[in-house]
N, C-alpha and C positions, 0 to 999 in steps of 0.2 A: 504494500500500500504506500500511497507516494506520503511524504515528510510534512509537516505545518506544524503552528503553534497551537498550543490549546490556549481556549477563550478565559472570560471571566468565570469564576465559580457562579452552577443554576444556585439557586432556591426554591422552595416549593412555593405553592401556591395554590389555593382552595379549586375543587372542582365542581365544575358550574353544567348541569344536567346528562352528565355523560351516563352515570350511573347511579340509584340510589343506593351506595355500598360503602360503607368506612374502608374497606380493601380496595378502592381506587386513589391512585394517585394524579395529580395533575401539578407537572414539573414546567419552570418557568422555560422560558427561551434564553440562552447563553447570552440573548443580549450584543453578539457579535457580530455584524454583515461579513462575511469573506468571498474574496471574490472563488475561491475555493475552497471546499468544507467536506471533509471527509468524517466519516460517520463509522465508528467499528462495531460489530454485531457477534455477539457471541452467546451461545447458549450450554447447558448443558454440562458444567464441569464437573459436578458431584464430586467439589473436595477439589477436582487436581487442576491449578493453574497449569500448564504445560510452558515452556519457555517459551516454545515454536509458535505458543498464543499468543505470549506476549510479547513477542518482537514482532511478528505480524501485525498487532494494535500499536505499534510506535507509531507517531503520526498523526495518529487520530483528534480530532479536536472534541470528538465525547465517543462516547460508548453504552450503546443499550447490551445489557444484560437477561434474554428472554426467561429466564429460573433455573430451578436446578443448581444455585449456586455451590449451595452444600458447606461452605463454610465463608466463615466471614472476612479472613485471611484475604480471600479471592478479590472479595470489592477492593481492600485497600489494597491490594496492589496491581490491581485494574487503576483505580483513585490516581497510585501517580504517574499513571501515564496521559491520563484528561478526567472529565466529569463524568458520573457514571451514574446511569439512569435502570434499575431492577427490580426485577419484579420475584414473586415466590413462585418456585414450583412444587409439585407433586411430593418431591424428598427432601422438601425445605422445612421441615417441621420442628427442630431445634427453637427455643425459647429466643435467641438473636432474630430471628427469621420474623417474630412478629410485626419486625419494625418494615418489614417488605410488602408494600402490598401486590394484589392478586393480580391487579391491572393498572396501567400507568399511560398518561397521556403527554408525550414528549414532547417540545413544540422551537422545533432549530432550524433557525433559517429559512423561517415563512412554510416550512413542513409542516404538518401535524401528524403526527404518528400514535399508533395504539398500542401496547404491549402488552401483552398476555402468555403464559407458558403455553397453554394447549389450546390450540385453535379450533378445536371440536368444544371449547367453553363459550366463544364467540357470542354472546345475546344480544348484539345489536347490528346497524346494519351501515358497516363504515362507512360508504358513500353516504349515504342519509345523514351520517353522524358529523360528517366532515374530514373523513380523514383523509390522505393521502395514499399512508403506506401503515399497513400492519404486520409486525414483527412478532413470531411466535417461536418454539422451540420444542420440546417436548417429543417429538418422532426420532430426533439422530439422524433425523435423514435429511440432507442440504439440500435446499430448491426453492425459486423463486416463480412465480406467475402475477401475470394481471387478471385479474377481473371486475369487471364492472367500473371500470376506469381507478383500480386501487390495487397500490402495488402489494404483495401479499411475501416477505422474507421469512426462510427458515433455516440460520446459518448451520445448522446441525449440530453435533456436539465436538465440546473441543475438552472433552475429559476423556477420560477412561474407554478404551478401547472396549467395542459392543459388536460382537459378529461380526461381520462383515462389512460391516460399514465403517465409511473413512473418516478422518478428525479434522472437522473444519471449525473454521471463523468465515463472516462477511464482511466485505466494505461497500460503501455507497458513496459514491461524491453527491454531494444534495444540490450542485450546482450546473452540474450534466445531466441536460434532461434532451429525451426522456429517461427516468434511471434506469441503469441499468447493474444489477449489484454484481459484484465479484464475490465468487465461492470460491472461497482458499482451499483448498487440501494441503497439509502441514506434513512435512518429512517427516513421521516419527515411527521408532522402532516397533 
């Protein structure tokens, strides 16, 4: 993923009819116009930052987290590479994890994004809602589509090797459109 500087630190910021749920988030905007803005996506670590994750995310001016975190380690050292924007998954059940919620509304560079671990939870209807692009994670399996004029990411898992399937992150420049996201596949043993 290409190099830039990370923005100012988001803040949160109350959520206005997306859901009526205390497990929704709504995270401000960085606040920062660039004339390039790269966006790193990762889901699915359950515990294991991998390097190969995390030099892949250099760069990044934020990062959504779709769940699965697994521990708390992970944010903060997602944290110093930019802002990080996450949500809980399935095996996010630890007492730290309360502080995650279930769904989160991201909003970077005139984007607005939806974030949620498993996209078979989906209860609303993102065009209608307003979004853009919805980021989900939960399958391990990396793939993007459109539908219904909304970009739909699912960078796959970048933890602990599962079957057959390979160990990814995503990126998105939010400035090239139409987007088009990049599925990493990461060297690892």
């Amino acid at each position: 993923m290409s190099r830039g500087n990370s923005g100012t630190s988001p803040g949160p910021s109350p959520v206005y009819g997306y859901r009526k749920s205390t497990n929704v988030s709504r995270c401000a905007s960085l606040g920062v116009q660039m004339k390039l803005f790269l966006l790193g996506i990762i889901s699915d670590t359950h515990g294991l930052l991998r390097r190969e994750a995390l030099s892949a995310l250099k760069g990044c001016q934020a990062i959504i987290h779709a769940g699965d975190v697994g521990s708390p380690a992970i944010l903060d050292q997602l944290k110093a590479v930019a802002p990080v924007f996450a949500v809980r998954g399935n095996v996010d059940t630890e007492p730290w994890t309360s502080s995650l919620p279930l769904t989160a509304v991201v909003e970077l560079q005139n984007v607005s994004i939806y974030v949620l671990h498993n996209l078979g939870q989906l209860d609303l209807n993102p065009k209608t809602a307003g979004f853009h692009i919805v980021v989900s994670g939960h399958t391990h399996k990396p793939e993007s589509h459109w539908h219904d004029d909304v970009l739909y990411i699912n960078p796959g898992s970048a933890g602990p090797k599962r079957f057959h399937l390979p160990i990814t992150v995503a990126g998105l420049q939010l400035h090239q459109t139409p987007w088009q996201p990049e599925l990493l596949h990461l060297p690892v043993a």
